[in-house]
Every structure is written in C-alpha cells, then in structure tokens.
N, C-alpha and C positions, 0 to 999 in steps of 0.2 A: 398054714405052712408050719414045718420045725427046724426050729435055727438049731443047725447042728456044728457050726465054731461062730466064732466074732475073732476076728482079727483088727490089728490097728491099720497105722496108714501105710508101715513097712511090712507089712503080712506077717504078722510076728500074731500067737495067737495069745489073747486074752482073754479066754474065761475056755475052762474044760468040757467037753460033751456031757460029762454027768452032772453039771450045775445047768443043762442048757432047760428052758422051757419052751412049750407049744406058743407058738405067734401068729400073730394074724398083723400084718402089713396094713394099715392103710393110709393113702395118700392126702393129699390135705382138702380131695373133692368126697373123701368118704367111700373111694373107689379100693374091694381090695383086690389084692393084688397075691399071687401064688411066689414070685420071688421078690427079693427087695434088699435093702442094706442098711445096717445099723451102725452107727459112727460113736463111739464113744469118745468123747476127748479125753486127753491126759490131764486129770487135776489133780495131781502131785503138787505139795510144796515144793514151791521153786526157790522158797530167799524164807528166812529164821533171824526174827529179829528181840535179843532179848532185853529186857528193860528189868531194872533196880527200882524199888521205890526209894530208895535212898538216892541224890549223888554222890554221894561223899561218904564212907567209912572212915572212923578215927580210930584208930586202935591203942583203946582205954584197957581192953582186957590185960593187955600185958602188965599193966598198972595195977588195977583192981580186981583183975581173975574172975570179970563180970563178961560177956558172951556179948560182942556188936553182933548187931544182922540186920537184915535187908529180907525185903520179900523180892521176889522175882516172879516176872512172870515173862513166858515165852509166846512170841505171836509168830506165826506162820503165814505168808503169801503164797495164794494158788496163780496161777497164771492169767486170770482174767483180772487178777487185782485185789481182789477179796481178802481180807486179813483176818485171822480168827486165832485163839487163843488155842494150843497146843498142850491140851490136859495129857495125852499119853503117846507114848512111843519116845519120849523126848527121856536125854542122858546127860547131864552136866558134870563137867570136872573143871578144876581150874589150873590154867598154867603156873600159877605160882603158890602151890598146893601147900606149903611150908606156911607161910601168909595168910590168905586168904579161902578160906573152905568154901565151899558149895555142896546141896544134899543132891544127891544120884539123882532124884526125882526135878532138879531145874526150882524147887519151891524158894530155896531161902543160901542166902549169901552168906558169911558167916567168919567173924576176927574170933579168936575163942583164946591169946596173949601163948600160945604155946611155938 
C-alpha cells in the first residue's frame, strides 16, 4: 500500500505527502493487508525541569570582581514519564537579570558583582 497522510486523533495532519513512503501493513498474524492505520502518539515535552549544580550562590563578585556560577542542566518529561536531558531547542533568561545571569544556551548560572 501508500500512505498518503497520517493524521492524529483530531484529524489534524501530521507529516506531508512529499515525506510520505511505500507501506506494507502487517497484522500481528503476519497477514498483509491493502488498507490499515498508523497511530503515532504525541511525545512532546509535557513538564521542563531545571536543576543548579549549586543550591546556593553567594555573591562574592561584587566584592572581589571574581565571576560565581553554577552549571545547569535542563531535563525534560515526555508523557509516558521518561526524563531526558534537553541539549537543544531550550532558551534561558532570568527574571532578575540585574542579579543573576544565565547563558542563552540554559548551560551556566552566573553572579558576575555588576
């Protein structure tokens, strides 16, 4: 057969005709079959949970013009539970940007006394 859309569960389409390839359908008895249905689930990060290797920053720099920091790292939940470490797509800034920095990239936390 050729799968020519995949839709999800709201018939919303998920993947385009020109990425589609040639299918062969078959059942779990090894029977195939000319039409059939492919279900992809949604494994989107659902929940972003970021972690300090430090708890605590002291901010010495204002004192000594020496640079605090923290590594960070960001982990991401998919919807079956699974947790995994989020190396790209991810963007950090911090609410109290005056204080305490953050690099774009989520890597490192950072007092820098300015």
């Amino acid at each position: 057969c050729t799968v020519v859309g995949l839709v999800n569960s709201k018939d919303e389409s998920v993947a385009s005709p020109a990425s589609m390839l040639n299918a062969t359908v078959v059942d779990r008895s090894g029977n195939d079959h000319v039409r059939g249905s492919v279900y992809v689930p949604n494994n989107d990060v659902i929940g972003i949970l970021p972690y300090a290797g430090q708890t605590e920053l002291v901010n010495t720099a204002a004192l000594d013009g020496k640079r605090v920091s923290s590594s960070l790292s960001v982990r991401g939940v998919r919807p079956k539970g699974t947790v995994e470490t989020l190396t790209s797509g991810t963007t950090c800034s911090s609410s109290d940007s005056p204080n305490l920095k953050v690099t774009s990239a989520c890597t490192t936390a950072y007092l820098d006394g300015t």
